[in-house]
N, CA, C and O atoms as a MOPAC input file, in Angstrom:
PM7 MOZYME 1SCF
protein

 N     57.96500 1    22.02300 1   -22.83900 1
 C     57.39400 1    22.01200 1   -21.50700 1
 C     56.41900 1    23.17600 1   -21.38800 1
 O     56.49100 1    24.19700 1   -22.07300 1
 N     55.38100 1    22.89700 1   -20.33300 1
 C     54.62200 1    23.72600 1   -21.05300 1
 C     54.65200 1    25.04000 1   -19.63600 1
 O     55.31500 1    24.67500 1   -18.66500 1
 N     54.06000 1    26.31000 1   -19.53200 1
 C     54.04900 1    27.19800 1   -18.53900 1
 C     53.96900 1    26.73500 1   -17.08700 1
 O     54.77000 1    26.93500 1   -16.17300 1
 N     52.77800 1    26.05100 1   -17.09100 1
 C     52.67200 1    24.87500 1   -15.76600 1
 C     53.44200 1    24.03500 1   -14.81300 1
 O     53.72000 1    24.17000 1   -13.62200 1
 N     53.78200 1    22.83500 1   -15.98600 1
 C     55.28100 1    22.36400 1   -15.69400 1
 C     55.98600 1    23.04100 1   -15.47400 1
 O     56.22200 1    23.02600 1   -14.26500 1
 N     56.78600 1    24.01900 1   -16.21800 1
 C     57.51600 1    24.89800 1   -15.18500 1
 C     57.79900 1    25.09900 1   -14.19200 1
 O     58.80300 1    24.88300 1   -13.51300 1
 N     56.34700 1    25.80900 1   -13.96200 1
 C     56.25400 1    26.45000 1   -12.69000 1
 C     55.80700 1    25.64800 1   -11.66100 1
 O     55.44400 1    26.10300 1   -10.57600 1
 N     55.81800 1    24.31100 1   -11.98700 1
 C     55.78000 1    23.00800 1   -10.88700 1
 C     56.98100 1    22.28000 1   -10.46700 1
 O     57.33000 1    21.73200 1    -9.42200 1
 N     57.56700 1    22.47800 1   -11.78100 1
 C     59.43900 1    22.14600 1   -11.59000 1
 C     60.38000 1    23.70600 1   -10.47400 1
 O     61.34700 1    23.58100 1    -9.72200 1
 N     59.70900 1    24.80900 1   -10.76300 1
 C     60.24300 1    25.46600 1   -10.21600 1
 C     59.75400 1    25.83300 1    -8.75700 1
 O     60.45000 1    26.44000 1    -7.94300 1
 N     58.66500 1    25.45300 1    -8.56800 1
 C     57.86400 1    25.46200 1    -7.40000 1
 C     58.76100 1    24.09900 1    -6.43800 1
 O     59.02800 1    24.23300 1    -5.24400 1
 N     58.96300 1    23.39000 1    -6.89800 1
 C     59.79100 1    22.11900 1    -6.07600 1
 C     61.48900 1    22.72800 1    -5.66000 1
 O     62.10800 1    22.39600 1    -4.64900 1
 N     61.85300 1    23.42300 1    -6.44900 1
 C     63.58500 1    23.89500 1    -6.27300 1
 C     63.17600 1    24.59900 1    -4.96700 1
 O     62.11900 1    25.17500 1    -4.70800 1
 N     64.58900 1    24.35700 1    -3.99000 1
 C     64.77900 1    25.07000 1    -2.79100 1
 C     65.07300 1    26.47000 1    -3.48400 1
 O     65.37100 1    26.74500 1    -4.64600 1
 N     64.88600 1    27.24100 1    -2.37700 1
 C     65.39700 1    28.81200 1    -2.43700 1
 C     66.94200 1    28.89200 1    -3.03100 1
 O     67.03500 1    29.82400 1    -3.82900 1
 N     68.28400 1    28.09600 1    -2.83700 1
 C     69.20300 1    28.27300 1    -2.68800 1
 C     69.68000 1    26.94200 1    -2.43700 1
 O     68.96200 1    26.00000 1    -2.10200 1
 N     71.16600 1    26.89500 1    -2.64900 1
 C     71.77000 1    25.68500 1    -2.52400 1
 C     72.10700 1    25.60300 1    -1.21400 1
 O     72.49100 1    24.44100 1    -1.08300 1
 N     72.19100 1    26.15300 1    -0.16400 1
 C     72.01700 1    26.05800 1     0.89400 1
 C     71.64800 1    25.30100 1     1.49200 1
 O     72.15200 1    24.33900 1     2.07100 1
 N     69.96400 1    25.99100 1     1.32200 1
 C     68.65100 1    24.79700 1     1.78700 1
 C     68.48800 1    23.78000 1     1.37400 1
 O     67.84200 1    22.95100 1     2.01400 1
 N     69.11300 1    23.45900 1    -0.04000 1
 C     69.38600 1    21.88600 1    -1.16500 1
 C     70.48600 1    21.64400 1    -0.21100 1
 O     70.60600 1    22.85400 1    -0.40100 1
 N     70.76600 1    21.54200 1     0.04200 1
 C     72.30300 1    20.61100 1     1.06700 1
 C     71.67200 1    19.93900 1     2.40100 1
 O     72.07500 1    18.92200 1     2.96500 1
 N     70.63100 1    20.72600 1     2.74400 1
 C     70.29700 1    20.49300 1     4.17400 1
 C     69.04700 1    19.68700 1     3.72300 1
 O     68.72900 1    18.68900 1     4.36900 1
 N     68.16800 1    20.16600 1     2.40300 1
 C     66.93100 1    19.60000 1     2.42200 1
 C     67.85000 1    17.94600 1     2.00600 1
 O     67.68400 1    17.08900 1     2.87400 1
 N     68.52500 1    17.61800 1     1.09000 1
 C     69.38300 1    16.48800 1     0.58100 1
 C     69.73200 1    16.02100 1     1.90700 1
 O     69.35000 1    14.86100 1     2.06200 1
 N     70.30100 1    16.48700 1     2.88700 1
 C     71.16100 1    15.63600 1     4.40800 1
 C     70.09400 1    15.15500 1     4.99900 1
 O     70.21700 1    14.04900 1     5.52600 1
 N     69.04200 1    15.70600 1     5.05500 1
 C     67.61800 1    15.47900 1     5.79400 1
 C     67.03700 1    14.39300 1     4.95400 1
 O     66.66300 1    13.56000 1     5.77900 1
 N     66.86400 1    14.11900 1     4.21600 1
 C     66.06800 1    13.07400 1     3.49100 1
 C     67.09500 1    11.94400 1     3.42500 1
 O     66.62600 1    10.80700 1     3.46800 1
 N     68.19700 1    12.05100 1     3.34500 1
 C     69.09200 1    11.16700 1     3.40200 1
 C     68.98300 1    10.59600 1     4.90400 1
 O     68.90400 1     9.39400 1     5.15700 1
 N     68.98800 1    11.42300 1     5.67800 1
 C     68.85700 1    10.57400 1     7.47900 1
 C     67.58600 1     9.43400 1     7.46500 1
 O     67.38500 1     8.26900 1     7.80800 1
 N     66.99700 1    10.37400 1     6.94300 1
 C     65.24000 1     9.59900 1     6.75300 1
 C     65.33600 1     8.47900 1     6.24000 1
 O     64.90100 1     7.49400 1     6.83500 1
 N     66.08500 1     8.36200 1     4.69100 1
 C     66.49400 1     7.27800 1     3.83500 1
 C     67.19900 1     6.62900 1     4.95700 1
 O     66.90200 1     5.43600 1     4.90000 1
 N     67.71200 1     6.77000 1     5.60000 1
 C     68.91300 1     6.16100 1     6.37800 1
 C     68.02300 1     5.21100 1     7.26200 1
 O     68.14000 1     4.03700 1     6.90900 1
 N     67.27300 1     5.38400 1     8.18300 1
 C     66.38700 1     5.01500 1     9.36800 1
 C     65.47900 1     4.11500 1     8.70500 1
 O     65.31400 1     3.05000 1     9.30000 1
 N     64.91400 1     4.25100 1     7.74000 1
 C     63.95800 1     2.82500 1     6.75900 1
 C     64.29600 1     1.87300 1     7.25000 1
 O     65.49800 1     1.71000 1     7.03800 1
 N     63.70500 1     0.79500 1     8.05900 1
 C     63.81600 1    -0.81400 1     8.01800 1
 C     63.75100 1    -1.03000 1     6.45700 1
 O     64.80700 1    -0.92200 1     5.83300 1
 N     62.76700 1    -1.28200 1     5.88600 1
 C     62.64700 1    -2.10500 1     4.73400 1
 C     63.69900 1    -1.73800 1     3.76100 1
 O     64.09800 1    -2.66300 1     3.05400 1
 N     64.23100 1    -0.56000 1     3.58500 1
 C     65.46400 1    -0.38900 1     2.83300 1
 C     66.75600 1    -0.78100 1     3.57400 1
 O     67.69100 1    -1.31800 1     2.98000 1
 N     66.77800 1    -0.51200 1     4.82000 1
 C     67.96900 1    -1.19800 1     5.56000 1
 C     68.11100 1    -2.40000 1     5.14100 1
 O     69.20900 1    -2.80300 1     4.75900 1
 N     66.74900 1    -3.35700 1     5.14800 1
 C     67.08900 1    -5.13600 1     5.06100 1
 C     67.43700 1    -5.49900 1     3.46300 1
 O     67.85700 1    -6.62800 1     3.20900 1
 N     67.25700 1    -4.53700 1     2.41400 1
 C     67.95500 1    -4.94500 1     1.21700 1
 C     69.34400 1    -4.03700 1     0.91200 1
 O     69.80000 1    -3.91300 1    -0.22500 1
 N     69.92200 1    -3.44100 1     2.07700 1
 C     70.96100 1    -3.17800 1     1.83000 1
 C     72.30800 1    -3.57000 1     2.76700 1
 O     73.49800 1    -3.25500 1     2.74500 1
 N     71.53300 1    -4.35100 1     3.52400 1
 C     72.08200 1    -4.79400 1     4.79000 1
 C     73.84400 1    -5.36900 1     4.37000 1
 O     74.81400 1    -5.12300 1     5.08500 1
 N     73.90700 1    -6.31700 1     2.79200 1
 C     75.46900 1    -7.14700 1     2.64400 1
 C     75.67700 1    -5.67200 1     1.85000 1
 O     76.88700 1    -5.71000 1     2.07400 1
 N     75.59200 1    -4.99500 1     1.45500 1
 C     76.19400 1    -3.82100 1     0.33500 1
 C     77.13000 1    -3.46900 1     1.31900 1
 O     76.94500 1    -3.39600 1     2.53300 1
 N     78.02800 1    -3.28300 1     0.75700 1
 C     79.01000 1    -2.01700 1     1.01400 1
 C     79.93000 1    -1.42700 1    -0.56400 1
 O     80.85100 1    -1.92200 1    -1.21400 1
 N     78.90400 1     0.17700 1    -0.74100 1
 C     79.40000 1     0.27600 1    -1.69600 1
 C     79.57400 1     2.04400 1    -1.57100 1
 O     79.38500 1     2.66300 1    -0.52400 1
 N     79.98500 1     2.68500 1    -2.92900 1
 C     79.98100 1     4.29900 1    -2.55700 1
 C     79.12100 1     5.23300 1    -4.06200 1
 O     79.19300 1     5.00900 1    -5.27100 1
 N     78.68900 1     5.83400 1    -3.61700 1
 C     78.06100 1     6.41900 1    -4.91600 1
 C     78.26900 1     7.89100 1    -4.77500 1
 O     78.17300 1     8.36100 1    -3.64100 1
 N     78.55000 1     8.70000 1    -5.80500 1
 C     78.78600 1    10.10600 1    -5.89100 1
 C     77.50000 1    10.27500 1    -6.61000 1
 O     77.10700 1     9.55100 1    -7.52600 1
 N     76.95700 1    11.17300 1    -6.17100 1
 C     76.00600 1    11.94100 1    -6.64800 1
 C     76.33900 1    13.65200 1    -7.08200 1
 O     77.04200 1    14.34300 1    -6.34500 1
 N     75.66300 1    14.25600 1    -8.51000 1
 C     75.62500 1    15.81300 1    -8.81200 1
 C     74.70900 1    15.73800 1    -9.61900 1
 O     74.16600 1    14.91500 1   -10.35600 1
 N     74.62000 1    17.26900 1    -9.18700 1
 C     73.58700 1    18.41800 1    -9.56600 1
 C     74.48500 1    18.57000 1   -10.66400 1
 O     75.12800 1    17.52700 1   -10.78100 1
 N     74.78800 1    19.36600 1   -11.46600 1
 C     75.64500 1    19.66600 1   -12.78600 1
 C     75.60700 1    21.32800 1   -12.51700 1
 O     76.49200 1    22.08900 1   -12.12500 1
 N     74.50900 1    21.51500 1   -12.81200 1
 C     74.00700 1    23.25500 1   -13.00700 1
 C     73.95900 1    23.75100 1   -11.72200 1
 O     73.64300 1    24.93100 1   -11.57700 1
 N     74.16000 1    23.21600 1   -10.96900 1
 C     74.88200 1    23.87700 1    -8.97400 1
 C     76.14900 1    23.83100 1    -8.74900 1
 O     76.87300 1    24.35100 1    -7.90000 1
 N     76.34000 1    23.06400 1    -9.71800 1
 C     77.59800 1    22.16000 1    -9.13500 1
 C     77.85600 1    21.51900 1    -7.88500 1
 O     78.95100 1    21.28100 1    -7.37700 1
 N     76.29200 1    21.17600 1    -7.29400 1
 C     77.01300 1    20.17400 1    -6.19600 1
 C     77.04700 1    18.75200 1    -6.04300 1
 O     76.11000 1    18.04100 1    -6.40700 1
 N     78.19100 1    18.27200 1    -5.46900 1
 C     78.66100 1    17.29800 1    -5.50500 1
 C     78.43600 1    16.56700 1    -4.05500 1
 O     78.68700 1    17.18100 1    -3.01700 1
 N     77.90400 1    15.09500 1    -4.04300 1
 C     78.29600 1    14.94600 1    -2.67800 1
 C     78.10100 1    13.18800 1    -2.90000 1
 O     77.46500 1    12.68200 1    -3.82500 1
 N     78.80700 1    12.44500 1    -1.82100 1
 C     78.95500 1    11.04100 1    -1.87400 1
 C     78.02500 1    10.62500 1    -0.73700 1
 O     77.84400 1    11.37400 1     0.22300 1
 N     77.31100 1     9.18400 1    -0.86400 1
 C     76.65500 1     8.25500 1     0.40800 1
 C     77.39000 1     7.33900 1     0.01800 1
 O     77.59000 1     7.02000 1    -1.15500 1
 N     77.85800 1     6.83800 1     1.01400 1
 C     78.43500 1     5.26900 1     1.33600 1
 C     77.33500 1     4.49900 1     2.03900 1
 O     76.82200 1     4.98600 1     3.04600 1
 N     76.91500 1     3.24300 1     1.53400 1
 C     76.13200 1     1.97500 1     2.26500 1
 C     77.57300 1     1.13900 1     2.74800 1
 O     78.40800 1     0.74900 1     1.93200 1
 N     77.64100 1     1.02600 1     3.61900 1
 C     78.47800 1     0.00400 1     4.53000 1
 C     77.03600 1    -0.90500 1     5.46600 1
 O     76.39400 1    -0.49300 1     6.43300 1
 N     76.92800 1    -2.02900 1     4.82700 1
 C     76.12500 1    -3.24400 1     5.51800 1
 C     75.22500 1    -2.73000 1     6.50900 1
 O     75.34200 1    -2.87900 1     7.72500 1
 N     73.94100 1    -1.85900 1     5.64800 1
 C     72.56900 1    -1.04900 1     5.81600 1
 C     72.63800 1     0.19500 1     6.41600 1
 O     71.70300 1     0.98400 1     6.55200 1
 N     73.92400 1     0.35500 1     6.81000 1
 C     73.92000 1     1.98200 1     7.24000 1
 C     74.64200 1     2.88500 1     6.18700 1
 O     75.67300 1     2.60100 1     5.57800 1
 N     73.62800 1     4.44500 1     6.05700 1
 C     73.29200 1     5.10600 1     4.72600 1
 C     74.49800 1     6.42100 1     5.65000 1
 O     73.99100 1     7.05500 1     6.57600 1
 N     75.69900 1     6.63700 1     5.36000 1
 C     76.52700 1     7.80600 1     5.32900 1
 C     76.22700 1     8.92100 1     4.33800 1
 O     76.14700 1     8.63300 1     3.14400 1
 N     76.08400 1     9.97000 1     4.68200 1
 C     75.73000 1    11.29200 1     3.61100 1
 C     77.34900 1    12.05600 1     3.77600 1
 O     77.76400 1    11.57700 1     4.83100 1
 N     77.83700 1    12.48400 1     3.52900 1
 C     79.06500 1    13.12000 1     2.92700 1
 C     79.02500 1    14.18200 1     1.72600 1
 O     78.89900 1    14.00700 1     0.51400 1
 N     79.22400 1    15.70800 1     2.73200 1
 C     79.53100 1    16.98300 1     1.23500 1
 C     80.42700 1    16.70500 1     0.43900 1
 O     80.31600 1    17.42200 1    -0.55600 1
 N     81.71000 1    15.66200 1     0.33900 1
 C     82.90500 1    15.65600 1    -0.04600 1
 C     82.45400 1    14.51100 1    -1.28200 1
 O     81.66600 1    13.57100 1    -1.18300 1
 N     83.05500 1    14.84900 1    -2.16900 1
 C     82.69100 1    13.65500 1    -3.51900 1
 C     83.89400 1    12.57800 1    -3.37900 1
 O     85.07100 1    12.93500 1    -3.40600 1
 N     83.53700 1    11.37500 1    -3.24400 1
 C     83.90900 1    10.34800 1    -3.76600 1
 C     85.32100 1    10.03600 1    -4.91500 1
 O     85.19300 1     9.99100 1    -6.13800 1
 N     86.47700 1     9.86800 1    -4.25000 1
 C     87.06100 1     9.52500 1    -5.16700 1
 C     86.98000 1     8.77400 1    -6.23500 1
 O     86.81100 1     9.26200 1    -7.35200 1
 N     87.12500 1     7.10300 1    -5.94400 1
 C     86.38800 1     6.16900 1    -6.78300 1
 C     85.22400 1     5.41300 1    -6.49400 1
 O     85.17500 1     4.24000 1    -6.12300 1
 N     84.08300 1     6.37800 1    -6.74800 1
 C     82.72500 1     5.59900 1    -6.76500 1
 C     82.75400 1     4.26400 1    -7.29000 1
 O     83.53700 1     3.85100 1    -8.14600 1
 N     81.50900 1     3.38300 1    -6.50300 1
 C     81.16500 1     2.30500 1    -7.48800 1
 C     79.95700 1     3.01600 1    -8.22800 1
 O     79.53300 1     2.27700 1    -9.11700 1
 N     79.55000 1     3.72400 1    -8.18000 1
 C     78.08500 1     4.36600 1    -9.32500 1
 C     78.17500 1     5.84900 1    -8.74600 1
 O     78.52300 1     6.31900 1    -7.66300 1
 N     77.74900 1     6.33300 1    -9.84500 1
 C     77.45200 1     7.75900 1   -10.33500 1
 C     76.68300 1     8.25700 1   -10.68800 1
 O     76.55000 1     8.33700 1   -11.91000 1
 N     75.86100 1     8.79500 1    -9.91700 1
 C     74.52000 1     9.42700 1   -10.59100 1
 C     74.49600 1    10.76100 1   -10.65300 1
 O     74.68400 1    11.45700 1    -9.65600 1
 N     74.26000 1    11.24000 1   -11.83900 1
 C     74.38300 1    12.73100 1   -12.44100 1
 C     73.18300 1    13.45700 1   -12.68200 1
 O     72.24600 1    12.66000 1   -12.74700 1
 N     72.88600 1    14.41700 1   -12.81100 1
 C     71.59800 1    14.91900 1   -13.33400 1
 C     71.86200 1    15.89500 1   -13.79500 1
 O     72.77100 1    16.41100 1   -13.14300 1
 N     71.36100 1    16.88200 1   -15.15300 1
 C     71.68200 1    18.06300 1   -15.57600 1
 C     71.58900 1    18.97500 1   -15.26100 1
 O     72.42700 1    19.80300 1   -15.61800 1
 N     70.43400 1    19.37600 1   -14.34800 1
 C     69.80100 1    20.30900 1   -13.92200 1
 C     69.55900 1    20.32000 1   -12.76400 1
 O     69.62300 1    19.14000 1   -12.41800 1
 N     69.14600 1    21.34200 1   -11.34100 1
 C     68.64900 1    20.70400 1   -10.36300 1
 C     67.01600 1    20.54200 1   -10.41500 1
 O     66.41400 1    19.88600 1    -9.56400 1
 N     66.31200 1    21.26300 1   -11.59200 1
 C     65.17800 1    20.89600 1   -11.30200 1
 C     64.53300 1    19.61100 1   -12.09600 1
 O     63.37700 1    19.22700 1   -11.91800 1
 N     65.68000 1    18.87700 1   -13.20500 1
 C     65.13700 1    17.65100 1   -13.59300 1
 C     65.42100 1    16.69400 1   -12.25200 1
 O     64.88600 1    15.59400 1   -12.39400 1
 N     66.27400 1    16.87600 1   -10.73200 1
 C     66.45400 1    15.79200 1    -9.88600 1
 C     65.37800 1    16.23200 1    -9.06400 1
 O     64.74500 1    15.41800 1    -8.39200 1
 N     65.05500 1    17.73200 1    -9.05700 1
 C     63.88700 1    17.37600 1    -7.28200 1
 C     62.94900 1    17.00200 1    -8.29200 1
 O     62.31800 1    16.02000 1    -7.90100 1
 N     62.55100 1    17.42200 1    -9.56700 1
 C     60.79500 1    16.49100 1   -10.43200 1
 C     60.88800 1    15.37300 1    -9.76400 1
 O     59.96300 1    15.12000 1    -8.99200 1
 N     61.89100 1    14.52100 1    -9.86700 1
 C     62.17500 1    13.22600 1    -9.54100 1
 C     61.55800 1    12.61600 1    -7.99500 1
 O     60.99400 1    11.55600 1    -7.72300 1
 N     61.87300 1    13.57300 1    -7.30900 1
 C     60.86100 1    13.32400 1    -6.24000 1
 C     59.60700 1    13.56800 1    -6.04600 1
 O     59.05100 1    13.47600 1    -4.95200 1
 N     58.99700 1    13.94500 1    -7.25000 1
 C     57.35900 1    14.40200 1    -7.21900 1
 C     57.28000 1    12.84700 1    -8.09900 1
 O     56.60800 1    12.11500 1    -7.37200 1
 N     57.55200 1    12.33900 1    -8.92100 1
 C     57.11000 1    11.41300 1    -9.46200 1
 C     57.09400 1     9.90200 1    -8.57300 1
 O     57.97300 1     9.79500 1    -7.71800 1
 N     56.35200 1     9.00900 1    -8.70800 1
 C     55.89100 1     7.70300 1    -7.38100 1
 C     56.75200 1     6.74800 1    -8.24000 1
 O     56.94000 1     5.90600 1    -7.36200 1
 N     57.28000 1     6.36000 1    -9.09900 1
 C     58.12700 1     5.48300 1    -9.67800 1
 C     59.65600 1     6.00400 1    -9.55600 1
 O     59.85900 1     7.21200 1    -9.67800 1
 N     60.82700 1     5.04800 1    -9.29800 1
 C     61.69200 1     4.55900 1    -9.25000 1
 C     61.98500 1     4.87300 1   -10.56500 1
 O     61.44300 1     4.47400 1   -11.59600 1
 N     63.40300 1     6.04900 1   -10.32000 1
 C     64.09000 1     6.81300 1   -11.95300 1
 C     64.83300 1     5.36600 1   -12.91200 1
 O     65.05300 1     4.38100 1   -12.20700 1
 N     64.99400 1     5.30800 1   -13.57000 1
 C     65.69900 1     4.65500 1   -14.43600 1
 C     66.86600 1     4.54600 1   -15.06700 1
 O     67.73000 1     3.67200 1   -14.99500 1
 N     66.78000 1     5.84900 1   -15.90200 1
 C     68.03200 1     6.08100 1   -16.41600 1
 C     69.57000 1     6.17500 1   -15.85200 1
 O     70.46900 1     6.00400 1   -16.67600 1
 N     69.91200 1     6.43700 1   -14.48800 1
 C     71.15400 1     6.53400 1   -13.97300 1
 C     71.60500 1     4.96600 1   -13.31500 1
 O     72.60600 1     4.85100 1   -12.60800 1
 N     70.56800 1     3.61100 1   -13.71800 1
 C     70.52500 1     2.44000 1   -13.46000 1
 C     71.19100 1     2.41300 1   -14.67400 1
 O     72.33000 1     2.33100 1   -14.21400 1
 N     71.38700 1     2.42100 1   -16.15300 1
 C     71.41800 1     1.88400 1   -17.10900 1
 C     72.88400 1     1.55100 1   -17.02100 1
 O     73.24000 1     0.46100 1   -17.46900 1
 N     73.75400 1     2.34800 1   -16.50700 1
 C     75.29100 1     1.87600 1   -16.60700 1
 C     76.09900 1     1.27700 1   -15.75700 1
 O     77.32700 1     1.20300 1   -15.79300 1
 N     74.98600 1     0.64500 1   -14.61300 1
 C     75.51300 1    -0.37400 1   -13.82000 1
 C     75.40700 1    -1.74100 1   -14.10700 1
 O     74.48400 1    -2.55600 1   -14.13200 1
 N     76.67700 1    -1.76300 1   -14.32800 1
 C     76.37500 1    -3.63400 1   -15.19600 1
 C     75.98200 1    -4.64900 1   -14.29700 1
 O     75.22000 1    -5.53700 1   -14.68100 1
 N     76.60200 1    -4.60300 1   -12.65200 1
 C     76.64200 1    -5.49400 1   -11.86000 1
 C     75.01300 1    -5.52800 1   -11.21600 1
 O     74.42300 1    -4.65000 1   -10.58500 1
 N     74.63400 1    -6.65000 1   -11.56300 1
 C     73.18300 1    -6.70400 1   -11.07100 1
 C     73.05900 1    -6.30000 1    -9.48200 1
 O     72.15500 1    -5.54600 1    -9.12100 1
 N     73.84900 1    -6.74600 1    -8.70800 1
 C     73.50700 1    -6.70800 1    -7.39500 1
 C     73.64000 1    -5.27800 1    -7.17600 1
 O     72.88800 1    -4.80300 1    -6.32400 1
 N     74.74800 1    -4.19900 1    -7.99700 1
 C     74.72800 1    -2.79500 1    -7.26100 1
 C     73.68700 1    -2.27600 1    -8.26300 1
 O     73.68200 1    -1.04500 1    -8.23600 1
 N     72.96200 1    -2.69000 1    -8.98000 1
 C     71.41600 1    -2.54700 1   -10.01400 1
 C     70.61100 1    -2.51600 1    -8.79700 1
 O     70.38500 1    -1.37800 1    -8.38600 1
 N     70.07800 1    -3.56400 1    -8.05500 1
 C     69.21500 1    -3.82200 1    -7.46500 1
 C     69.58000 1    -3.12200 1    -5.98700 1
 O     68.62600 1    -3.14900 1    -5.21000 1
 N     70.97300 1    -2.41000 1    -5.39600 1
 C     70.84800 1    -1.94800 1    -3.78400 1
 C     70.26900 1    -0.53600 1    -4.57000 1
 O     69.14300 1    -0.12500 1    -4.29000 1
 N     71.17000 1     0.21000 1    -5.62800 1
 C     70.47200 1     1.38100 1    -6.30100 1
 C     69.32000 1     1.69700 1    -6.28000 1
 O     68.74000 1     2.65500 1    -5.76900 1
 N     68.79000 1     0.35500 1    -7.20100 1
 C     67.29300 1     1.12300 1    -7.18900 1
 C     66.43500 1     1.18000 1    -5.90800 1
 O     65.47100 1     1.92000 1    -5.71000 1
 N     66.85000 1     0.45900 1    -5.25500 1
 C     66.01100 1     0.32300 1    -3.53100 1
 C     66.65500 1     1.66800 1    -3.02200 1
 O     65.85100 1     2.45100 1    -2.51700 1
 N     68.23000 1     2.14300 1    -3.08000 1
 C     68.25600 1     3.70400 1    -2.60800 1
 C     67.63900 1     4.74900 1    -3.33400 1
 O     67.21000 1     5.85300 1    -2.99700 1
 N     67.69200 1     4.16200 1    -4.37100 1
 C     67.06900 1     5.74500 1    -5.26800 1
 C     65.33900 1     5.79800 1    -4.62400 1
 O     64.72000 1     6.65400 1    -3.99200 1
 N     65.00600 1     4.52200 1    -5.11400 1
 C     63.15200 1     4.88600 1    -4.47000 1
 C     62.52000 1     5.19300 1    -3.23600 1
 O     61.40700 1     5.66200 1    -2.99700 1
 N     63.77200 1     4.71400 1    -2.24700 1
 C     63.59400 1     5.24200 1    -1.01400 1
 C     63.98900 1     6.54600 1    -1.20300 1
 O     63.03800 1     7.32600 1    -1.14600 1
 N     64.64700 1     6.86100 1    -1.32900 1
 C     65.39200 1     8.21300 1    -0.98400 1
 C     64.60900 1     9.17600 1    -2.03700 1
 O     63.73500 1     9.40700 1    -1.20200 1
 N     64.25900 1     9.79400 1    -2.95600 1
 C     63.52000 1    10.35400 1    -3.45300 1
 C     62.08000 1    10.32500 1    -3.15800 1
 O     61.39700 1    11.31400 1    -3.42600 1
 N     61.41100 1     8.97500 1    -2.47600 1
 C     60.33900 1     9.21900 1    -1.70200 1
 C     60.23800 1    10.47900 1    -0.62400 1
 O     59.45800 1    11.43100 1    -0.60200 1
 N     61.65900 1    10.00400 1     0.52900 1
 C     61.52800 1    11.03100 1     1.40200 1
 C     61.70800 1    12.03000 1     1.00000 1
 O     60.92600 1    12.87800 1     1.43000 1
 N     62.75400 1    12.51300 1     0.01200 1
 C     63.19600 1    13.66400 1    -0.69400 1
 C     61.50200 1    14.66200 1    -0.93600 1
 O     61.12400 1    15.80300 1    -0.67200 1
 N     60.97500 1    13.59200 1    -1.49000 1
 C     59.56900 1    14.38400 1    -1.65600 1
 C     58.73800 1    14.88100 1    -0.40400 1
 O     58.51500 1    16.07500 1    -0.20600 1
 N     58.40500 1    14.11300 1     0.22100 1
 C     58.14700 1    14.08200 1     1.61900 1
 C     59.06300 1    16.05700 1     2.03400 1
 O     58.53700 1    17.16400 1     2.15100 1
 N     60.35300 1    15.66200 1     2.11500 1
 C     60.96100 1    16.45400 1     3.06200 1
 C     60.80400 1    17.90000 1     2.26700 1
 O     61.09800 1    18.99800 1     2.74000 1
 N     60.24400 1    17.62700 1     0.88700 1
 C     60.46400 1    19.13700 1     0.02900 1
 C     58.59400 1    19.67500 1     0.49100 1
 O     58.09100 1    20.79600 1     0.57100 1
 N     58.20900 1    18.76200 1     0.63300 1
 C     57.05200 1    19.48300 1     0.95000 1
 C     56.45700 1    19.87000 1     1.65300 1
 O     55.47900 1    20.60500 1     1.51600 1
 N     57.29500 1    19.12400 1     3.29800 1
 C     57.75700 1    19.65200 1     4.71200 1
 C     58.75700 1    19.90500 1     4.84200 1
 O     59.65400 1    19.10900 1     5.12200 1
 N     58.85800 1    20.94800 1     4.69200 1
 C     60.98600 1    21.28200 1     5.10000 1
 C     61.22500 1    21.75000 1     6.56800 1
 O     61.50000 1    22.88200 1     6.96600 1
 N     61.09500 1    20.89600 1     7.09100 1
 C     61.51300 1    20.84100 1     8.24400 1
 C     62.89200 1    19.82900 1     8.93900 1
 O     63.25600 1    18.98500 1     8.12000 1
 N     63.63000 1    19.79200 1    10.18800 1
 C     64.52500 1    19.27100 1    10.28900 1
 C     63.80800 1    18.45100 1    11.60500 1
 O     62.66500 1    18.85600 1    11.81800 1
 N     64.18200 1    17.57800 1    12.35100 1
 C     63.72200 1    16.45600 1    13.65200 1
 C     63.43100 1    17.40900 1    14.37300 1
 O     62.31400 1    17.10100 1    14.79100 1
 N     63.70200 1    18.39800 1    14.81300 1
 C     63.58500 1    19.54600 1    16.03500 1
 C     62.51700 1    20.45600 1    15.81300 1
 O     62.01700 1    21.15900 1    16.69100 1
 N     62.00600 1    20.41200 1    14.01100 1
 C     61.11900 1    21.14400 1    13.97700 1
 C     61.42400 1    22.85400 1    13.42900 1
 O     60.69100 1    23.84300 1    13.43500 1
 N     62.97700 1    22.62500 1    12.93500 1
 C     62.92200 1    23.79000 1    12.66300 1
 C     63.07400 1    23.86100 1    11.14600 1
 O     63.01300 1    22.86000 1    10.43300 1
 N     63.30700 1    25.29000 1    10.62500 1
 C     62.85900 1    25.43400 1     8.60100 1
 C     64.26500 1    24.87900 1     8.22500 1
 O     65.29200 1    25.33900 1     8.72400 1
 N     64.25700 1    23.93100 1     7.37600 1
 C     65.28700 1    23.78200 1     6.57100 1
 C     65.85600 1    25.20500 1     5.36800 1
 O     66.93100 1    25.25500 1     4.77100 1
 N     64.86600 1    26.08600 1     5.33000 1
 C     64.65500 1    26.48500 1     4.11600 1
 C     65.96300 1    28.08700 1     5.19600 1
 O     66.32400 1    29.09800 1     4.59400 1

């Protein structure tokens, strides 16, 4: 990787895991409020744990039939799991305009294939969005 990258991967990380909890709850509301992701998640009801690895944080969304729950508490038995090693290989993820891939590969069931990838591309859209305004509805700093 070269000096640049870096410092474009590191330019995207919040200050603190703090502000990653709040900037993550905030983009998740956002994800949440989408019509067009609501109407392909509308029959799901499923649970996904999500982590950081190298923060160690952990936290679960439940889709219950188009409404997006954010939860600090991890998931007992997820139906999917999405992991990431680092926190700055997951916020890159929101600088990039394509829909991640790899944490699709070990869902066998097509239908939780297809609500996934409609949460992941929504939600890392806003994710991007919200990292580059960090702000909360009221207008105040997430950071």
């Amino acid at each position: 990787m070269s000096q640049s990258e870096t410092e474009s991967t590191e330019s995207l990380l919040p200050p603190s895991k703090r502000a990653a909890r709040r900037i993550l709850q905030r983009a998740f509301v956002l994800t949440g409020r989408d019509r067009q992701l609501r109407q392909h998640i509308r029959e799901a009801r499923l649970t996904t744990l999500w982590i950081l690895e190298d923060w160690d944080l952990v936290w679960r969304v439940i889709i219950d039939r188009g409404k997006i729950e954010f939860d600090r508490r991890p998931a007992k038995h997820p139906d999917l799991t999405f992991s990431w090693q680092t926190a700055g290989e997951f916020f890159s993820r929101a600088k990039e305009s394509g829909s991640p891939e790899s944490p699709l590969d070990l869902a066998v069931n097509p239908e939780l294939q297809r609500v996934a990838r409609h949460l992941l591309k929504c939600f890392f859209g806003y994710l991007g969005h919200v990292l580059r305004n960090p702000v909360d509805g009221a207008g105040e700093s997430l950071l």
